[in-house]
Backbone as JSON Lines, residues from 0, in Angstrom:
{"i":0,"aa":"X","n":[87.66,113.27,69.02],"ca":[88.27,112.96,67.75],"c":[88.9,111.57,67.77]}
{"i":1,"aa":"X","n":[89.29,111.35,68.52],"ca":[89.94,109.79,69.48],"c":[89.07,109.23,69.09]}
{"i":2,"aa":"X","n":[87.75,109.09,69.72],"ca":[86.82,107.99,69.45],"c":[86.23,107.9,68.35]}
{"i":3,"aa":"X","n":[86.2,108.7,67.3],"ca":[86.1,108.77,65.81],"c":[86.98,107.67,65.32]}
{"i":4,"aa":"X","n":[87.87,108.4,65.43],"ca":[89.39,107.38,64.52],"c":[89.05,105.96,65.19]}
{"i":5,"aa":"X","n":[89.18,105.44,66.14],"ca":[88.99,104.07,67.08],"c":[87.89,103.49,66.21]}
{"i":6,"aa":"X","n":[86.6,104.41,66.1],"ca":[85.4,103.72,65.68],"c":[85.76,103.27,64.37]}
{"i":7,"aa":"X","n":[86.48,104.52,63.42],"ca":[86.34,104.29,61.98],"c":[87.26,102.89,61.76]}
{"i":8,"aa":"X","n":[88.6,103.12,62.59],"ca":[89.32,101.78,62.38],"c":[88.24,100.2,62.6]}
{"i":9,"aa":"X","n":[88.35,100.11,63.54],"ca":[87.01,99.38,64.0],"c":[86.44,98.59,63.05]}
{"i":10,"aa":"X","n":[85.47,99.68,62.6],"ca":[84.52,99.26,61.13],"c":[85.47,98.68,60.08]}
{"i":11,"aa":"X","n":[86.59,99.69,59.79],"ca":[87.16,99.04,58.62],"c":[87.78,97.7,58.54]}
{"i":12,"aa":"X","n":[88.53,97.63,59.92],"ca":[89.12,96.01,60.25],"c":[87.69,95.01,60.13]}
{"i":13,"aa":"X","n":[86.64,95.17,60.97],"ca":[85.6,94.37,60.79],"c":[84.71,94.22,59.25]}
{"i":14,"aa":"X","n":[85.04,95.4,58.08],"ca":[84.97,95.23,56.63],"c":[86.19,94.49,56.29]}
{"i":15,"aa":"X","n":[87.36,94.53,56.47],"ca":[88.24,93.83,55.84],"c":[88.09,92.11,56.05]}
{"i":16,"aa":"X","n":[87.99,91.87,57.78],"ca":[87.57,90.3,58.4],"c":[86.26,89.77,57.18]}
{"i":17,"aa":"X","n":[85.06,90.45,57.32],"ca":[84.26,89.89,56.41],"c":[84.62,89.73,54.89]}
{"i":18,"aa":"X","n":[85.44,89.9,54.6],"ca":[85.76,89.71,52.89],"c":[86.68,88.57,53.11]}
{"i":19,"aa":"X","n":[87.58,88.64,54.08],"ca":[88.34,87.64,54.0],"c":[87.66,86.02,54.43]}
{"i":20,"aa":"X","n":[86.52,86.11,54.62],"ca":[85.84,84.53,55.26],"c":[85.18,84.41,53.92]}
{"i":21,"aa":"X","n":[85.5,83.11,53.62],"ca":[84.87,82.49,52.63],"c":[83.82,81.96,52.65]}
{"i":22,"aa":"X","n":[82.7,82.49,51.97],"ca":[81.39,81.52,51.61],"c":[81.12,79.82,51.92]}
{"i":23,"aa":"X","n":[80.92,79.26,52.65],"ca":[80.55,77.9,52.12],"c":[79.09,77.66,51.99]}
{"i":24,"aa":"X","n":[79.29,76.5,51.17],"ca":[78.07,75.83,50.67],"c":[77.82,74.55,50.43]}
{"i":25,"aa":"X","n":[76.52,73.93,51.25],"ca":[76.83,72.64,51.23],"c":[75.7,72.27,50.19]}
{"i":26,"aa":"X","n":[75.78,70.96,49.48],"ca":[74.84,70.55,48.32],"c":[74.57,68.76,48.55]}
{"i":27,"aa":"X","n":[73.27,68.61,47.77],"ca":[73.18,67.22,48.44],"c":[73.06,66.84,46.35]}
{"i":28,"aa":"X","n":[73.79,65.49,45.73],"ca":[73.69,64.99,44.41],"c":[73.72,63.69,44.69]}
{"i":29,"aa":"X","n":[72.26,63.22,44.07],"ca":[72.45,61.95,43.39],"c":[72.82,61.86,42.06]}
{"i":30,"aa":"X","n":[72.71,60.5,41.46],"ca":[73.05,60.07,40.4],"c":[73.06,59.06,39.99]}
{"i":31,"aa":"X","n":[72.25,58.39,39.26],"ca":[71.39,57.27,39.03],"c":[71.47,56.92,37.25]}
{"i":32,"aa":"X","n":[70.92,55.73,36.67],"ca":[70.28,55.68,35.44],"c":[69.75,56.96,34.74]}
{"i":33,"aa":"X","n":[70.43,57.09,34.0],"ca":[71.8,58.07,33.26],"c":[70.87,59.71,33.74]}
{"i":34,"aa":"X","n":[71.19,60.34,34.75],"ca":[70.14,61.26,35.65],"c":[71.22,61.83,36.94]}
{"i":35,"aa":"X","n":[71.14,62.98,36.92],"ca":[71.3,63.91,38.06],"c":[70.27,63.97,38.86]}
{"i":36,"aa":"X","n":[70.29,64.11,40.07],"ca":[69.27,64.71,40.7],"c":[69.54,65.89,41.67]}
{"i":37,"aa":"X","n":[69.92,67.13,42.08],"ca":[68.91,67.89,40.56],"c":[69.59,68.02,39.99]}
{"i":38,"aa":"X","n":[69.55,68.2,38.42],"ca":[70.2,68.66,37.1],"c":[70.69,69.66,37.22]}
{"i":39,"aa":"X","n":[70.85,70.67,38.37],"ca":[71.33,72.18,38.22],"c":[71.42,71.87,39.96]}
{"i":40,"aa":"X","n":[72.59,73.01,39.92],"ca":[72.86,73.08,41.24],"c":[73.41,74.66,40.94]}
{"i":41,"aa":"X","n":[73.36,75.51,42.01],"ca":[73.53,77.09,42.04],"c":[74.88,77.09,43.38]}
{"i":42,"aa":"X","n":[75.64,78.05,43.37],"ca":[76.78,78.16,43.77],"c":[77.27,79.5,43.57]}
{"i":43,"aa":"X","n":[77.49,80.17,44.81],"ca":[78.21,81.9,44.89],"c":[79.89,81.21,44.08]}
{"i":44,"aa":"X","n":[80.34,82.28,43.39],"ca":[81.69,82.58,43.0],"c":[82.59,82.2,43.99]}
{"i":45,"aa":"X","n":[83.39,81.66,43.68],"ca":[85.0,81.22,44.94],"c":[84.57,80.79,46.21]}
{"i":46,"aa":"X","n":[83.35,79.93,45.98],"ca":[82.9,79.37,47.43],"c":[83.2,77.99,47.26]}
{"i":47,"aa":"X","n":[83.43,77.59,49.29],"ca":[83.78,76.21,49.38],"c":[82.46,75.36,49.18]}
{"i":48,"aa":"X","n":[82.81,74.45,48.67],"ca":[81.41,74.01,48.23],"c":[81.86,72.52,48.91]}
{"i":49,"aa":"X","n":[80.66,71.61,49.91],"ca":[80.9,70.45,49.91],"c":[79.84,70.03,49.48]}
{"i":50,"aa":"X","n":[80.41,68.93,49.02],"ca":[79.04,67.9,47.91],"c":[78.63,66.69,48.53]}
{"i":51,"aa":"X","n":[77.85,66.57,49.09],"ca":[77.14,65.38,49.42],"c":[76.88,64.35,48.0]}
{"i":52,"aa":"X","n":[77.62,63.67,47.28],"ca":[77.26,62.78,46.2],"c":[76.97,61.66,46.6]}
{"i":53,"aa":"X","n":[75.95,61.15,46.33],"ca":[75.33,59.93,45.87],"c":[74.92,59.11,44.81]}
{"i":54,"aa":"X","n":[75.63,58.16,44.8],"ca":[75.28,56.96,43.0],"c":[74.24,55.61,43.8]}
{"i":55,"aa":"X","n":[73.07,56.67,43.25],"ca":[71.55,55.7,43.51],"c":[71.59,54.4,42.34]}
{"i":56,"aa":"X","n":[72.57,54.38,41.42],"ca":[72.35,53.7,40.44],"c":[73.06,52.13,40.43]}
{"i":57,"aa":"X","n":[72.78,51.72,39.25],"ca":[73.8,50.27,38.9],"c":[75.22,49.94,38.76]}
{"i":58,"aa":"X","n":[75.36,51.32,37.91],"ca":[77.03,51.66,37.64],"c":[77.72,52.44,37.93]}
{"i":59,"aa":"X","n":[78.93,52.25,37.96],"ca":[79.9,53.36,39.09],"c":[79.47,55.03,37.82]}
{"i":60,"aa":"X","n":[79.5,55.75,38.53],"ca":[79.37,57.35,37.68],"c":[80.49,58.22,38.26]}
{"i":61,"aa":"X","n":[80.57,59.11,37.26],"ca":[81.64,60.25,37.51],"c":[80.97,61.76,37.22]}
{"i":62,"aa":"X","n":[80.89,62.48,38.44],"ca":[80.24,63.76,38.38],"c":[81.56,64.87,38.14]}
{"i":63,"aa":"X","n":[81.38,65.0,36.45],"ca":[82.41,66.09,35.97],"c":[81.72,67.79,35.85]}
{"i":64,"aa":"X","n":[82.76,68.83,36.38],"ca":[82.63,70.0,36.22],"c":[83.24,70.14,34.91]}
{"i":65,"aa":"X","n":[82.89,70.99,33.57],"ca":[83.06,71.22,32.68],"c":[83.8,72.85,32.82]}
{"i":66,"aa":"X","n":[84.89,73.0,32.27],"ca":[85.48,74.78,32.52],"c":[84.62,75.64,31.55]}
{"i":67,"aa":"X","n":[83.84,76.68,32.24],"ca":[82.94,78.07,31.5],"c":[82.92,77.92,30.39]}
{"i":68,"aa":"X","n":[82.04,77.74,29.67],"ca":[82.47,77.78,27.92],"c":[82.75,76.54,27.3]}
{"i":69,"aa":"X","n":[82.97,75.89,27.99],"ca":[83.69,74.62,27.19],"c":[82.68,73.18,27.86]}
{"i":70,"aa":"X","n":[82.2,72.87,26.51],"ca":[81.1,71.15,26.39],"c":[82.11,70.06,26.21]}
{"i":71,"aa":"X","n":[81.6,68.77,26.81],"ca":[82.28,67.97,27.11],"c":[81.35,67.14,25.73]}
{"i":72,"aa":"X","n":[82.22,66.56,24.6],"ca":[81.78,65.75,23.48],"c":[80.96,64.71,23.68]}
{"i":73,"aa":"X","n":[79.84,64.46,22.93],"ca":[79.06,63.16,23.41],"c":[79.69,62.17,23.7]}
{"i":74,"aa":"X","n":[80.94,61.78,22.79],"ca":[81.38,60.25,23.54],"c":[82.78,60.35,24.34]}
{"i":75,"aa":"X","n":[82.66,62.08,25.1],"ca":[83.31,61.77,26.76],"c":[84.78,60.9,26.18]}
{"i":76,"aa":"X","n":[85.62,61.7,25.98],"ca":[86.96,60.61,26.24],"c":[88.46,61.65,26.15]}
{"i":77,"aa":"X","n":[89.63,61.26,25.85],"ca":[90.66,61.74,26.39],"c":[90.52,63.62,25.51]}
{"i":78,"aa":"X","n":[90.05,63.47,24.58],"ca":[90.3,65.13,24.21],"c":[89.57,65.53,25.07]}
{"i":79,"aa":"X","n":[88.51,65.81,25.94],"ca":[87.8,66.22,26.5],"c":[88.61,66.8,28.37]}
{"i":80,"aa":"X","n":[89.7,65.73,28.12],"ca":[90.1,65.7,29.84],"c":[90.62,67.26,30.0]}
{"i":81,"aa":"X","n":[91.27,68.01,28.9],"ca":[91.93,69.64,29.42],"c":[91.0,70.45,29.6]}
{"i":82,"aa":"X","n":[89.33,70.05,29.41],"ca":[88.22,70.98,29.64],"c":[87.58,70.67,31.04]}
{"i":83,"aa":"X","n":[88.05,69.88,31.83],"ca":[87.19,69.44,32.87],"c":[88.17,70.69,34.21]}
{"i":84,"aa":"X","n":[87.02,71.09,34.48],"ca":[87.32,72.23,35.93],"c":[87.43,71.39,37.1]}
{"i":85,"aa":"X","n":[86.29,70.08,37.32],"ca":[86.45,69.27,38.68],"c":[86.11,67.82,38.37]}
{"i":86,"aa":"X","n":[86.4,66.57,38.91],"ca":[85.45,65.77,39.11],"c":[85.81,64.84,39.95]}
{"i":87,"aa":"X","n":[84.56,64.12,40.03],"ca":[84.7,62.89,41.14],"c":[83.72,61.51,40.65]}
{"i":88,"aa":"X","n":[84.9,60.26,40.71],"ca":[84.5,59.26,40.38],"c":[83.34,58.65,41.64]}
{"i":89,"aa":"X","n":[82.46,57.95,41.29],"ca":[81.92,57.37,42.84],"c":[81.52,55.6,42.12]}
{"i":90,"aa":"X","n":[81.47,54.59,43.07],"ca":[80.82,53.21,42.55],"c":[79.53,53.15,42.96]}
{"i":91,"aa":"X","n":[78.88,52.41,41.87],"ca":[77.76,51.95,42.16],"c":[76.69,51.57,43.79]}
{"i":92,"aa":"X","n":[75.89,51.81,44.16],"ca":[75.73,52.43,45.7],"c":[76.74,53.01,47.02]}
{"i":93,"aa":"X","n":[77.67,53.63,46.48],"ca":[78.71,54.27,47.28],"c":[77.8,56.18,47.46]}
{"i":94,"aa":"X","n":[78.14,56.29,48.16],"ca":[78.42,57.84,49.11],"c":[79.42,58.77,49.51]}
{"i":95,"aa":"X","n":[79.55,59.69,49.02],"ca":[80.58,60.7,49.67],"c":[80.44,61.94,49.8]}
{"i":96,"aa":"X","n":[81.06,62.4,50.75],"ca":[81.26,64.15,50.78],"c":[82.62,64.75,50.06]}
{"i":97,"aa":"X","n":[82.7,65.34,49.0],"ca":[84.15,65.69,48.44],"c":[83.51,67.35,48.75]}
{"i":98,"aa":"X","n":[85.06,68.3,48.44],"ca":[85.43,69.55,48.78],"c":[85.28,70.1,47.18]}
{"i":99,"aa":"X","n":[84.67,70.97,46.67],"ca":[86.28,71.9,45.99],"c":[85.83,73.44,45.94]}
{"i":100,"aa":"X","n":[86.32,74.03,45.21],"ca":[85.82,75.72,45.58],"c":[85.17,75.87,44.07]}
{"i":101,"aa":"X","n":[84.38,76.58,44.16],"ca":[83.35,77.24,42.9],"c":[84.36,78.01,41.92]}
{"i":102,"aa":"X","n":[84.19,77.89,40.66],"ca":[84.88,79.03,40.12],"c":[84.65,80.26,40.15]}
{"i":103,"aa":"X","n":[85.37,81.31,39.79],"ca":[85.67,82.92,40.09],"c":[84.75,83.67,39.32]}
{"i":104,"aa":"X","n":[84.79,82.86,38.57],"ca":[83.63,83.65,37.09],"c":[82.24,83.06,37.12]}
{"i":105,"aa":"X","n":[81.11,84.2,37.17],"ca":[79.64,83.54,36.95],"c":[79.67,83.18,35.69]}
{"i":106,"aa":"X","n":[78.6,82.02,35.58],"ca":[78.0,81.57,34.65],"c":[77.08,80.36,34.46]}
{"i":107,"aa":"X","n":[77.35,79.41,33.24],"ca":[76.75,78.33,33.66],"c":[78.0,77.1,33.49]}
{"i":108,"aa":"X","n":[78.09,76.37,34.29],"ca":[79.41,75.11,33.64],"c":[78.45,73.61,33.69]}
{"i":109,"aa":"X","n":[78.71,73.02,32.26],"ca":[78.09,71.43,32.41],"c":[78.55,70.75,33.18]}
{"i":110,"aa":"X","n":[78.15,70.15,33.55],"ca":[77.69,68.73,34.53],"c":[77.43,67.96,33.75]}
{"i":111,"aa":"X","n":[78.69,66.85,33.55],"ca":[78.41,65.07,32.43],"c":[78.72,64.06,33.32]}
{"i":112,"aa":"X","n":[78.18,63.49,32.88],"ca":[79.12,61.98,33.59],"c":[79.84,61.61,33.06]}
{"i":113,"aa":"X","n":[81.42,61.19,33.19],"ca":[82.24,60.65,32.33],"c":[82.42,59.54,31.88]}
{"i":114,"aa":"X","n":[81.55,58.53,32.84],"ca":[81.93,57.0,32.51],"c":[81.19,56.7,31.43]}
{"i":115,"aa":"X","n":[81.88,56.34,29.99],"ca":[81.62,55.65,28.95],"c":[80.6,55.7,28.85]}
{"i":116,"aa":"X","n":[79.39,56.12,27.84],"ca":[78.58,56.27,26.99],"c":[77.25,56.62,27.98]}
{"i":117,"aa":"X","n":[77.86,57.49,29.19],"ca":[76.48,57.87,30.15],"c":[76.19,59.27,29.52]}
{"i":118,"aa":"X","n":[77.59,60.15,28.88],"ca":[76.73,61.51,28.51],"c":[75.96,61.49,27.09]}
{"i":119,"aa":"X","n":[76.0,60.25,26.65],"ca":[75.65,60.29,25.01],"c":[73.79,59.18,25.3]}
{"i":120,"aa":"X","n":[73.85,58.81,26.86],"ca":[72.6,58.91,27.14],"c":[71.56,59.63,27.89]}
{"i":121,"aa":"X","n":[72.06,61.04,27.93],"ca":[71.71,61.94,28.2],"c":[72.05,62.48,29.95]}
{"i":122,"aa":"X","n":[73.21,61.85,30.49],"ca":[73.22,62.09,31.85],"c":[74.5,63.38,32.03]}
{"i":123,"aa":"X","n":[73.11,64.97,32.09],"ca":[74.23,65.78,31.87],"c":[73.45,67.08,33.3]}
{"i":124,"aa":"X","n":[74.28,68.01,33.39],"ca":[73.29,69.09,34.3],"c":[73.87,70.37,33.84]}
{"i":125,"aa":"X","n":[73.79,71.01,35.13],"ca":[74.81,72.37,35.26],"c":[74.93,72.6,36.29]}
{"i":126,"aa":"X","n":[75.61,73.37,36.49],"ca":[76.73,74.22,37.79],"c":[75.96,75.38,37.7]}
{"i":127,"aa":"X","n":[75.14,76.27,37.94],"ca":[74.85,77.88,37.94],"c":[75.92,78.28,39.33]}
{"i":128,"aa":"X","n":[76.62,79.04,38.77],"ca":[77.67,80.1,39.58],"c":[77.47,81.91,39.27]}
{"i":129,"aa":"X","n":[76.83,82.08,40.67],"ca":[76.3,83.4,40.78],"c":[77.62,84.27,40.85]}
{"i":130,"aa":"X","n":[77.31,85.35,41.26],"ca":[78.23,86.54,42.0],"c":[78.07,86.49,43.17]}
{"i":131,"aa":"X","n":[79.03,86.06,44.3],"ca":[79.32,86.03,46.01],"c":[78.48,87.49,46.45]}
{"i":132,"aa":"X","n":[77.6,87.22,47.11],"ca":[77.01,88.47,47.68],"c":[77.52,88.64,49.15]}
C-alpha cells in the first residue's frame, strides 16, 4: 500500500513540475520594403517566445503586436498606442533577439509596422496564438 501512495505522489509531483515549465519558442522575422517575412507567425498561449528580428530593408521598422480584437488604423499614430500588446523598434540593417511571452488567449493578433506610413503601404501580418498543448 506504501508503494502505491509513493508511486501516486510521484506521478502527481512530476504532473504538477510539467505544468509549471513554460513553453518556449524561438522564431526567425525579417522585415524589409513594406513586407514581413513570414506574414504569420504561430505561437502556443503564455509561451516565451524569442524573436530573431531582422530589418532587411532601407528604413528603420517597428514590429508591433496588436491586442486580440483590436486593428491598428491605417495611418498608425498616437490613438492607436493603448491597442498595441508588444513591440520592437529595429534600424535599417540592424538585428536582434528580443523576449516577450505570447498572450493567454488564442486567436489571431495583427502584426503592423509602426513607422509612419509603412502600414498604409501594406506592411502588416499576424500573430496565430494556439492553445499550449
Amino acid at each position: 500500500m506504501k508503494k502505491r501512495i509513493t508511486y501516486v505522489l510521484i506521478l502527481l509531483g512530476m504532473v504538477v513540475l510539467s505544468a509549471c515549465v513554460s513553453k518556449k519558442t524561438s522564431l526567425d522575422a525579417k522585415m524589409k520594403e513594406f513586407a514581413f517575412i513570414p506574414d504569420s507567425i504561430t505561437v502556443p498561449t503564455g509561451s516565451e517566445v524569442g524573436l530573431n528580428l531582422e530589418n532587411i530593408g532601407t528604413l528603420e521598422r517597428e514590429y508591433v503586436i496588436m491586442i486580440l480584437d483590436k486593428e491598428a488604423s491605417v495611418s498608425f499614430g498616437d490613438d492607436d498606442e493603448a491597442n498595441i500588446y508588444w513591440e520592437q523598434e529595429l534600424p535599417a540593417g540592424e538585428s536582434t533577439t528580443v523576449q516577450f511571452t505570447a498572450p493567454s488567449e488564442p486567436g489571431v493578433d495583427q502584426v503592423v509596422c509602426g513607422t509612419a506610413g509603412h502600414l498604409k503601404q501594406g506592411m502588416k501580418g499576424k500573430l496565430i496564438v494556439t492553445n499550449a498543448q
